[in-house]
C-alpha positions in Angstrom: -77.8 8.6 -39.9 -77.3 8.2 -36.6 -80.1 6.8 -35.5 -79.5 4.1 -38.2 -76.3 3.3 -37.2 -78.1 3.0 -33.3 -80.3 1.1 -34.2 -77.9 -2.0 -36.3 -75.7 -1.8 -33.3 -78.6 -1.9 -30.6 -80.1 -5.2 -32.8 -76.9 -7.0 -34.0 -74.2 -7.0 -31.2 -76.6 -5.2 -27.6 -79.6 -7.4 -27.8 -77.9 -10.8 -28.6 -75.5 -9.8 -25.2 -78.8 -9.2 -23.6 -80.3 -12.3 -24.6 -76.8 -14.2 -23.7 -76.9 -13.1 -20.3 -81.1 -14.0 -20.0 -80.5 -17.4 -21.3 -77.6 -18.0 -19.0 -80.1 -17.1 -15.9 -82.2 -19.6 -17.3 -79.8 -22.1 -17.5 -78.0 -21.3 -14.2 -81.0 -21.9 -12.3 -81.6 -24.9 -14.1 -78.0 -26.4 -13.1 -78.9 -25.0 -9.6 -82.1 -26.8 -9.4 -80.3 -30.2 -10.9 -81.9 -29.9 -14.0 -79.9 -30.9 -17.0 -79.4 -28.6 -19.6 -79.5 -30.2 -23.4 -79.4 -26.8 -25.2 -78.5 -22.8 -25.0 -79.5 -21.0 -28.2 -79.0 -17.4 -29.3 -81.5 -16.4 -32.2 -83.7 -18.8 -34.3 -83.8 -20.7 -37.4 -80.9 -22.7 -38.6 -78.1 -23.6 -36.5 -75.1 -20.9 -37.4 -72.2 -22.3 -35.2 -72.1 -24.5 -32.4 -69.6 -26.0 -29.4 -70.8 -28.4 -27.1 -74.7 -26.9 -25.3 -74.2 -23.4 -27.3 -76.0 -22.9 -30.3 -75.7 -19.9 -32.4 -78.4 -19.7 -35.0 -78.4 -17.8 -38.0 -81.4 -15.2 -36.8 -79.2 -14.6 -33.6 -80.8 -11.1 -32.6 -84.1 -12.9 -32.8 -84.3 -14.1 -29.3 -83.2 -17.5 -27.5 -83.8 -20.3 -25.4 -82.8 -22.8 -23.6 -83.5 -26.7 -23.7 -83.8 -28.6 -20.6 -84.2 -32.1 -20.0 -87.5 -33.6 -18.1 -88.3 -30.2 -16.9 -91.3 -31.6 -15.1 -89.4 -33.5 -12.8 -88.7 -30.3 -11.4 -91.0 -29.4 -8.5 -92.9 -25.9 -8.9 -90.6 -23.7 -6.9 -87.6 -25.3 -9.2 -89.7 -24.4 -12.4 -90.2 -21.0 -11.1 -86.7 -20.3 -10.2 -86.0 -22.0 -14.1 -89.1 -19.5 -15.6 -87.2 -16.4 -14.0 -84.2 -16.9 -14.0 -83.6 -14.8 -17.5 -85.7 -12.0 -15.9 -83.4 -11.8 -12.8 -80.3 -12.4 -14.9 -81.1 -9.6 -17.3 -82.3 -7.4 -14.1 -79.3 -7.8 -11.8 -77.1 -6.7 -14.9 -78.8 -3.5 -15.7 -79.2 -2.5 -11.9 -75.4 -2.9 -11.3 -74.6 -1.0 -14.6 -77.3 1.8 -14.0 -76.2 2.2 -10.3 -71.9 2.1 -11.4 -72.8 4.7 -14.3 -75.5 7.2 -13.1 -78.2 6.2 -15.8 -80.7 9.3 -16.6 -84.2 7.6 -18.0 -84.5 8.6 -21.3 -81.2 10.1 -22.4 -79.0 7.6 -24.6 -75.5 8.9 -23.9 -73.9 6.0 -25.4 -73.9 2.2 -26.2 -73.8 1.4 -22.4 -76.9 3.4 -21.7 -78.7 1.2 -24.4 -77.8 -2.0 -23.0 -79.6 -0.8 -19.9 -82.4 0.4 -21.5 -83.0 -2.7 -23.3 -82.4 -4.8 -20.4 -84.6 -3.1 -18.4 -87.4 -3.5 -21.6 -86.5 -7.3 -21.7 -87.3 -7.3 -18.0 -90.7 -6.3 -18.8 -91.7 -8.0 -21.9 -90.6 -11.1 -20.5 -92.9 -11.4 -17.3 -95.9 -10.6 -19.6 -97.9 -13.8 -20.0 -98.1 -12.9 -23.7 -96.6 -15.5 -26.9 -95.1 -13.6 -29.3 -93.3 -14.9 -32.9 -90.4 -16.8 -31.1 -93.1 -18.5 -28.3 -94.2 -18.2 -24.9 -92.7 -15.6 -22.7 -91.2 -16.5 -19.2 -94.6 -14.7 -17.5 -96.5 -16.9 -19.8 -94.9 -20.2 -18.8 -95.0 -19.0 -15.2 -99.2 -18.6 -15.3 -99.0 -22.1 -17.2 -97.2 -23.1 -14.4 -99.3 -22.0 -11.8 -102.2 -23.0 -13.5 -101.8 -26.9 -14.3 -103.8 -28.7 -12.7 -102.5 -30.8 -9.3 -101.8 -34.3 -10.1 -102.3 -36.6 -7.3 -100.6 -39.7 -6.4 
């Protein structure tokens, strides 16, 4: 039973946090680069609740993203900053949490221990240049980045 429990908190109130604080790296960077954000979504599917950029949509532990204007106006380094910011977002937040609490790999001693766990797994799913059933991850974009070809002018 308690696994079950676990596991509806981890997936309905952890991962959307998690996913909150990768989407806000994303769009921080974005601001940063002077990139204008038009969208920041939790989940997928139809729109739940909104106020002003945020969107909550109805599958909200089911990923997120974030909609920028004329992204390609951005130079490379810009895009790249964009591409990781979630990554560093959701890495910088478990880091200071493991360090403040003392984490031990591997032993759940409560709700705090999950979010780094899962932030930590985020981390590493997201620089994987893999698409998966919500899109392309950041790693993906990255190598589509890196990859275009040069456009001369």
């Amino acid at each position: 039973m308690d696994f079950f429990i676990n596991f509806i908190v981890i997936a309905l109130f952890i991962f959307p946090f998690i996913t909150l604080i990768h989407e806000l790296g994303h769009a921080f960077f974005l601001k940063l680069s002077g990139g204008k954000l038009l969208e920041l979504s939790i989940g997928n599917g139809e729109v739940l609740w909104n106020y002003k950029l945020f969107y909550l949509r109805v599958a909200y532990f089911a990923g997120g993203h974030v909609v920028a204007k004329d992204i390609e106006a951005l130079g490379k380094f810009q895009r790249t900053l964009f591409y990781l910011g979630g990554v560093l977002f959701n890495l910088v937040s478990a880091v200071i949490l493991d360090l403040a609490t003392g984490f031990e790999l591997g032993v759940f001693r409560n709700y705090l221990d999950s979010f780094i766990f899962v932030s930590y797994l985020i981390v590493l799913i997201n620089l994987l240049p893999i698409t998966t059933i919500v899109g392309d991850t950041d790693g993906k974009q990255l190598v589509h980045l890196y990859r275009e070809p040069k456009v001369e002018e």
